[in-house]
C-alpha positions in Angstrom: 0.0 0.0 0.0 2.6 2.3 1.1 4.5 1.5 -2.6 1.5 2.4 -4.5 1.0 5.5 -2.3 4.4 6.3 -3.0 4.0 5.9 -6.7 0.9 7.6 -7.3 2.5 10.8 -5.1 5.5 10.8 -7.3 3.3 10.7 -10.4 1.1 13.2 -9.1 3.4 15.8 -7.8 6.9 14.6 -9.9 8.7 14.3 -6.5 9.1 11.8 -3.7 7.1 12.4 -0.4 9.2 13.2 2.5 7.1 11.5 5.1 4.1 9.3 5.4 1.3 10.4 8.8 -1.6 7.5 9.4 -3.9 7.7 12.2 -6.8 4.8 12.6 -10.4 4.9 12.9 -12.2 3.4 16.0 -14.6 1.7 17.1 -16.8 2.3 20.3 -17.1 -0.4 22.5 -19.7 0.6 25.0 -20.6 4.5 25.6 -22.5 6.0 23.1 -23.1 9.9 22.8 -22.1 10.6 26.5 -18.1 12.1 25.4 -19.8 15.5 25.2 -21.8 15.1 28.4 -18.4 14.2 30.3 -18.1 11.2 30.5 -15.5 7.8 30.2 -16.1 6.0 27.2 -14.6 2.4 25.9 -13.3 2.5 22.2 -10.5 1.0 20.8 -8.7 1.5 17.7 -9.2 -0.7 14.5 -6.7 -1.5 11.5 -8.2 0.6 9.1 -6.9 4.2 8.6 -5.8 7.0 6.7 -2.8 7.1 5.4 -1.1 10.7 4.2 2.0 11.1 2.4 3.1 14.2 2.7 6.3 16.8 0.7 6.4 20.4 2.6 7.0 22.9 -0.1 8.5 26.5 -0.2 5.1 27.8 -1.7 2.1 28.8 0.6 -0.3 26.4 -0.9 -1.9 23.2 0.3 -2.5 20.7 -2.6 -4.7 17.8 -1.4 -5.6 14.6 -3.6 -7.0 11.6 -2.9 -6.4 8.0 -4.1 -9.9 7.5 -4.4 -11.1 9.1 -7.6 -14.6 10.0 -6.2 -12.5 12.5 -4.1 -12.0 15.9 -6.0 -8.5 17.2 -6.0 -8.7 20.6 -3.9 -6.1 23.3 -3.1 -5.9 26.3 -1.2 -3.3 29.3 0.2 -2.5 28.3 3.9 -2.9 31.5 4.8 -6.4 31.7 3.9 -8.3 28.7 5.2 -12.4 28.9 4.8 -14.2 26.1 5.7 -17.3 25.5 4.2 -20.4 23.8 7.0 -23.1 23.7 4.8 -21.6 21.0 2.5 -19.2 19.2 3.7 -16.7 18.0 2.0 -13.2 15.7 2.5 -11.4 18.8 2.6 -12.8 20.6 4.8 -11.9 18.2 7.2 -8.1 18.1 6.3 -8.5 22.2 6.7 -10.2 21.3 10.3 -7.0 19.8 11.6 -5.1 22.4 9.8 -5.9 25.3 11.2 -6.4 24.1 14.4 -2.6 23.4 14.4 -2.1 27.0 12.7 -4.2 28.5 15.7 -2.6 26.9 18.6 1.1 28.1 17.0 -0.5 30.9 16.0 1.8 30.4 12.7 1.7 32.9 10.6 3.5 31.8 7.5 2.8 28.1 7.6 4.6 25.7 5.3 3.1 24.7 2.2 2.3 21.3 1.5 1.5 18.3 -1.7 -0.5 15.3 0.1 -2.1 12.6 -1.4 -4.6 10.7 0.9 -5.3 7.0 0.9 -8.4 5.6 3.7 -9.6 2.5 4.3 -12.1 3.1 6.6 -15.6 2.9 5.3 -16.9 6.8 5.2 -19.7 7.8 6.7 -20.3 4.5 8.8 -19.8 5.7 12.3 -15.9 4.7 12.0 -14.8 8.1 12.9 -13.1 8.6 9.1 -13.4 12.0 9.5 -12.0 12.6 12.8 -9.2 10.2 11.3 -9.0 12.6 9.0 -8.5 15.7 11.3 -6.4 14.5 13.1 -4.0 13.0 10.4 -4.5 16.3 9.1 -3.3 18.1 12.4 -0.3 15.3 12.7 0.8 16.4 9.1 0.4 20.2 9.9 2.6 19.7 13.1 5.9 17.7 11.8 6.0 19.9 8.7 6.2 22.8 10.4 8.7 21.3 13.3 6.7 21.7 15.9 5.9 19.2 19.1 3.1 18.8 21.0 1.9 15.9 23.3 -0.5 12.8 22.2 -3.1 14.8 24.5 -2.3 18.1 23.4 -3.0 17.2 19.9 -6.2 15.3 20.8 -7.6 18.1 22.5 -6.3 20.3 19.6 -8.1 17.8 16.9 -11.5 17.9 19.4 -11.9 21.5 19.1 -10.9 21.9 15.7 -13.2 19.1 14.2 -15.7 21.9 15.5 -14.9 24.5 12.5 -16.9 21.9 10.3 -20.1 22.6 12.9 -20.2 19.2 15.1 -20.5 20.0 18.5 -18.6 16.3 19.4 -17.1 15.1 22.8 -13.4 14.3 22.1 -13.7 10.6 22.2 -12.8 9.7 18.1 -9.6 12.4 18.4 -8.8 10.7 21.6 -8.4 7.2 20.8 -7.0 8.2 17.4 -3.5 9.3 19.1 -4.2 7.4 22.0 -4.3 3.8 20.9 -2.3 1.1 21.9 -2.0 -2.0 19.7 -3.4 -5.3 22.3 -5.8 -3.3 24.4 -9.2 -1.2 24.2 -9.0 1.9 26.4 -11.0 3.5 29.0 -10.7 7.7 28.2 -11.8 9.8 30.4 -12.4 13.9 30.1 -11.5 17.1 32.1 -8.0 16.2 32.0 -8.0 13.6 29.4 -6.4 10.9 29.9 -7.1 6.8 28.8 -6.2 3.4 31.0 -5.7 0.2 29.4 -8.9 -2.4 29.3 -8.0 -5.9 28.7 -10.6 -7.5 26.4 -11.4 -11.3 27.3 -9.7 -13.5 25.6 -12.5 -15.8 23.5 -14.0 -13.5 22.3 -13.9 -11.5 18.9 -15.4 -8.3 18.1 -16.9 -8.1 14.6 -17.8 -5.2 12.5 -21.2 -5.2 10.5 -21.7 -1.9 8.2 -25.6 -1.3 7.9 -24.7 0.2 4.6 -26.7 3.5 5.8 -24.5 6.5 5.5 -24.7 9.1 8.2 -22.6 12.2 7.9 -23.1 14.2 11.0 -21.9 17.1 9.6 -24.3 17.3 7.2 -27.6 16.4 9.3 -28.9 18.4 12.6 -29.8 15.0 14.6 -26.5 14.7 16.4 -26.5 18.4 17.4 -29.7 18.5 18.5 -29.2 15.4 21.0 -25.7 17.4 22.3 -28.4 20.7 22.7 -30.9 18.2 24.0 -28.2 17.2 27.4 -27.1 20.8 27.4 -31.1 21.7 28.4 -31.5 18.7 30.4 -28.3 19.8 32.0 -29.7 23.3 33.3 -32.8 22.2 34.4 -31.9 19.7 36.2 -28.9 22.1 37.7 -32.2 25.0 38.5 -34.2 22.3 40.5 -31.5 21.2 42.5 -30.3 25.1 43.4 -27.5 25.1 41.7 -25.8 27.8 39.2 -28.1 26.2 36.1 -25.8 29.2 33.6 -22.3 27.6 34.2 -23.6 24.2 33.8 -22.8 22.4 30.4 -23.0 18.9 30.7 -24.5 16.0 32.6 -21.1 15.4 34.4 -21.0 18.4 35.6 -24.7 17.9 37.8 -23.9 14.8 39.2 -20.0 16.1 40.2 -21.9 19.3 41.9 -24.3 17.5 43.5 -21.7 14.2 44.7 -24.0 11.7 44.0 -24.4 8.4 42.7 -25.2 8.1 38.8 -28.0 5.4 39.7 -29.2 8.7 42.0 -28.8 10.7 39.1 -31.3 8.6 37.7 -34.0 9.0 40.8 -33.3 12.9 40.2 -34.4 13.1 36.3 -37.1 10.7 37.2 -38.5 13.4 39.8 -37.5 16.9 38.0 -38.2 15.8 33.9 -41.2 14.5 32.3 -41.2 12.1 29.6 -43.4 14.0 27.4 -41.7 16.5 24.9 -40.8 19.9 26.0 -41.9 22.8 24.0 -39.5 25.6 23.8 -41.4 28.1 25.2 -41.6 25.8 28.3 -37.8 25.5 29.0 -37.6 29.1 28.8 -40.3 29.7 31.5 -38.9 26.5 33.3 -35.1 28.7 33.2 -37.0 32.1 33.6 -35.6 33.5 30.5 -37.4 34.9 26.8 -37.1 32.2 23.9 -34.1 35.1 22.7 -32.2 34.5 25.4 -32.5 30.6 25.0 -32.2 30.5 21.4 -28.8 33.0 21.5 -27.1 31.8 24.3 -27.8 27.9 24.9 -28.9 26.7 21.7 -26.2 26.0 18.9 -26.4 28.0 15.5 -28.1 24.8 13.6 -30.4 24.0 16.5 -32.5 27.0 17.0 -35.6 26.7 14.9 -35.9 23.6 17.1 -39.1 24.0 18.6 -39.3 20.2 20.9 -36.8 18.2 23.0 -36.9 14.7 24.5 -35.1 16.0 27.8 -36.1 12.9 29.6 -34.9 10.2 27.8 -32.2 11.5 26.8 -30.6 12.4 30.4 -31.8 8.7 31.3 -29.9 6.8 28.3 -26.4 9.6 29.2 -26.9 8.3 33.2 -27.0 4.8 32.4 -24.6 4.9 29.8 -22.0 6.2 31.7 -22.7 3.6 34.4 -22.2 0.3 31.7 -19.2 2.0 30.6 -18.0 1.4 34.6 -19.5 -1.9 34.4 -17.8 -2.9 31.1 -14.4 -1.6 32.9 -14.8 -3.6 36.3 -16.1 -6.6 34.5 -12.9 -6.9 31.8 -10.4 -6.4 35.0 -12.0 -9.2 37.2 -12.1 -11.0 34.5 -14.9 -13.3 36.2 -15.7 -17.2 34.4 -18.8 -15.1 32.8 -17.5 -12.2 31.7 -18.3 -12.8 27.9 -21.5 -13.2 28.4 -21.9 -10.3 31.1 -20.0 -7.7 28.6 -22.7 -9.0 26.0 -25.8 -8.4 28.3 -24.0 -4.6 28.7 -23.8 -4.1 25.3 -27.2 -5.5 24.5 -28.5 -2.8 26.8 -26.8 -0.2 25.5 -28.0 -0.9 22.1 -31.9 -0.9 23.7 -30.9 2.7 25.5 -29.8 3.6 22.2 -32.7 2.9 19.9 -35.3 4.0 22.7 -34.1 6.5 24.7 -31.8 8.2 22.7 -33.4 7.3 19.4 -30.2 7.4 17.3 -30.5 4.2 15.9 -32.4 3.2 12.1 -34.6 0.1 11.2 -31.2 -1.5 9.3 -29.1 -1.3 12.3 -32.0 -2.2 14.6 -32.1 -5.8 12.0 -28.9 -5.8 11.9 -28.0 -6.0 15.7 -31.3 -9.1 15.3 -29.7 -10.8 12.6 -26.1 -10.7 14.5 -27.7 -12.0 18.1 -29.6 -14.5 16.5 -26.2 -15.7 14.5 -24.5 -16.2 17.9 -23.4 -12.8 18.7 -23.6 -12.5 22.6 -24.0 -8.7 22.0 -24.5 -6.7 19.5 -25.2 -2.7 19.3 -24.6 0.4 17.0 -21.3 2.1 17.1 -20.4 5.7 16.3 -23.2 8.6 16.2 -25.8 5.6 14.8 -29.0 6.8 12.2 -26.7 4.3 10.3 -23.4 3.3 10.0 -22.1 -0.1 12.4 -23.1 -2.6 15.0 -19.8 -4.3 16.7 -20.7 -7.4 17.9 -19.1 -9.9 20.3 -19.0 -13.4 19.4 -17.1 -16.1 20.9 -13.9 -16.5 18.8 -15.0 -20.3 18.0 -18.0 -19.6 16.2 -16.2 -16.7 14.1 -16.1 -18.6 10.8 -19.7 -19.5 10.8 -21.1 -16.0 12.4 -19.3 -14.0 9.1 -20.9 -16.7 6.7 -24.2 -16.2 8.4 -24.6 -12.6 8.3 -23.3 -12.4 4.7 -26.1 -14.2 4.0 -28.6 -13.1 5.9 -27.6 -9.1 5.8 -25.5 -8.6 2.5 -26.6 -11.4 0.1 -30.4 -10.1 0.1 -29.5 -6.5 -1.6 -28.0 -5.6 -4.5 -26.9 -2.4 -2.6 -25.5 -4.2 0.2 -23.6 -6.8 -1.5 -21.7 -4.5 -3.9 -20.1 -3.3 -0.8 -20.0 -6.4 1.2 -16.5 -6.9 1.3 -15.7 -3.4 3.2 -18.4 -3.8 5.4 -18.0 -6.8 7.5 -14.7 -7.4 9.6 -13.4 -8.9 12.8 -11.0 -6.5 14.5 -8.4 -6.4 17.2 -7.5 -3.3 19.1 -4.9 -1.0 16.8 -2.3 1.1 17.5 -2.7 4.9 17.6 -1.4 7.6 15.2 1.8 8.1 14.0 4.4 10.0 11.7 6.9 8.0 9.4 9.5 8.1 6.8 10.5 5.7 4.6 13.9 3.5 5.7 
């Protein structure tokens, strides 16, 4: 792969790149949608990745190309970086991790740069390509213009700077990206980052199934409505208990104030929320400020012609999220004779908490996740943002063979759709390293 990058760059550009920067997708164990509410999730990193190769040059331009054809070449000065949220593109995501890097050095004559990009992570399939992306982007941007920074330094670069592109995420995708240790799955935690090994059971495999639904989250307002949804849920749950309800952002930051439990957490949004939607103009006379001041200073840009949110549910799935996430951690160190089959039942839940209470999950996942238990998964759930995308399943490592044979059938085999893409979309996977700058011996 690295040959034919190699070849391709020199054909493209008529030189040899200097260096080569990959960083890996992931995959997320357990802990879905609760990285921007504060808290530890459980992803690891998988094989696939993008790979950059990469020749600083004296001009002040950027030239980006991409192996795959489908991708439009695209250049731009590197002093003059506009990225475009309405549509977006690959780009725009190489010019996320860019700039962030241009920011934080606050360069002002940045090297110029020829980079062809090769990924093979599936896009748009809740693999975290795109964060890849950004923070490949910000790794290439860093060693071209000599500059050093810490693994966390650049993952909490790449978090804020995936924001340009308008999606309000959590940190957990640039996290694991330059966290990742080849051999073990990784417990990251927020406010200061930081991640701790978790030792998968051995016996068990975890297995990749693309719904073939793509889901771009840049392009669609769900995910940033469900971030806007915690960030309400957040305050009025902070105003009933007494507490500063403006300086609260995020579910963590309620159940740190108040020093309780997360399963008392759960008592609390059972007493203060009602399931039923609330109307903006309830919220605001909950908070005791005019639908202005809600919409302007609470609500993001893309969110505020919102008029209901699920405040409920969506604080219940975040609460007992973030206490399987524990679970799933406790359960892989004790290692107990059952733990295979406890991990499952986690992970089975998760994927109900999902689909119910969080609603982020779409009739081909939800048959998917069916099609992958019944099979012999002993859990199954979405991964990534969900409305499409994959389910990661565990199955017991000596019923692999048939398991991949079975769903081929039963998911790929009955679409023409499917099955032209069949041979991306289903793949057992250990855990990865994390990202990394190379030249060629």
């Amino acid at each position: 792969r690295l040959q034919k990058l190699k070849e391709m760059f020199l054909s493209k550009f008529g030189t040899a790149p200097k260096f080569y920067v990959r960083a890996p997708g992931r995959v997320n164990l357990i802990g879905e949608h609760i990285d921007y509410c504060g808290y530890a999730v459980l992803p690891m990193a998988i094989e696939q990745d993008i790979l950059i190769a990469v020749e600083p040059v004296k001009s002040q331009v950027v030239q980006l190309a991409n192996t795959n054809s489908s991708y439009l070449d695209f250049s731009t000065n590197v002093n003059n970086i506009q990225i475009n949220k309405t549509k977006p593109q690959w780009h725009n995501y190489f010019l996320c991790g860019l700039k962030g890097i241009q920011e934080h050095f606050g360069l002002n004559n940045p090297t110029g740069m020829n980079c062809l990009l090769d990924g093979t992570i599936p896009p748009s399939s809740g693999l975290s390509s795109s964060s890849a992306l950004v923070c490949c982007a910000g790794l290439v941007t860093l060693k071209a213009n000599g500059k050093t920074l810490s693994k966390v330094e650049l993952a909490e670069i790449c978090t804020k700077s995936e924001r340009y592109i308008g999606t309000e995420g959590g940190g957990m995708d640039q996290s694991i990206s330059f966290l990742a240790e080849e051999g073990t799955a990784k417990l990251i935690e927020f406010s200061p980052l930081r991640a701790t090994d978790v030792k998968l059971p051995s016996g068990a495999a975890f297995v990749i199934a693309n719904s073939c639904v793509e889901m771009n989250k840049a392009a669609t307002s769900h995910y940033n409505i469900r971030v806007m949804e915690c960030r309400l849920a957040t305050k009025l749950l902070s105003k009933s208990k007494g507490l500063d309800w403006k300086k609260m952002l995020r579910l963590h930051d309620v159940q740190a104030r108040l020093g309780v439990s997360l399963a008392e957490m759960l008592t609390i949004v059972e007493e203060v929320l009602h399931p039923e939607p609330y109307s903006i103009e309830e919220i605001s006379k909950c908070l005791g400020i005019s639908l202005e001041e809600l919409r302007s200073q609470i609500l993001s840009q893309n969110t505020q012609d919102v008029s209901t949110f699920k405040l409920y549910q969506r604080a219940k799935h975040v609460y007992s999220e973030a206490a399987r996430v524990l679970e799933f951690k406790k359960i892989c160190n004790e290692a107990p004779a059952d733990a295979i089959q406890l991990l499952g039942e986690l992970m089975n839940q998760s994927h109900i908490s999902c689909r119910e209470m969080y609603e982020c999950s779409c009739p081909e996942l939800d048959r998917l996740v069916d099609i992958c238990l019944q099979f012999g998964a002993i859990g199954s759930r979405l991964t990534g943002a969900g409305w499409g995308g994959c389910t990661v399943s565990m199955v017991p490592t000596d019923k692999l063979n048939t398991f991949m044979k079975n769903i081929k059938k039963a998911y790929y085999q009955t679409d023409v759709q499917r099955l032209a893409l069949e041979n991306n979309s289903l793949f057992a996977t250990k855990p990865g390293s994390g990202a990394l700058v190379f030249v060629e011996a």
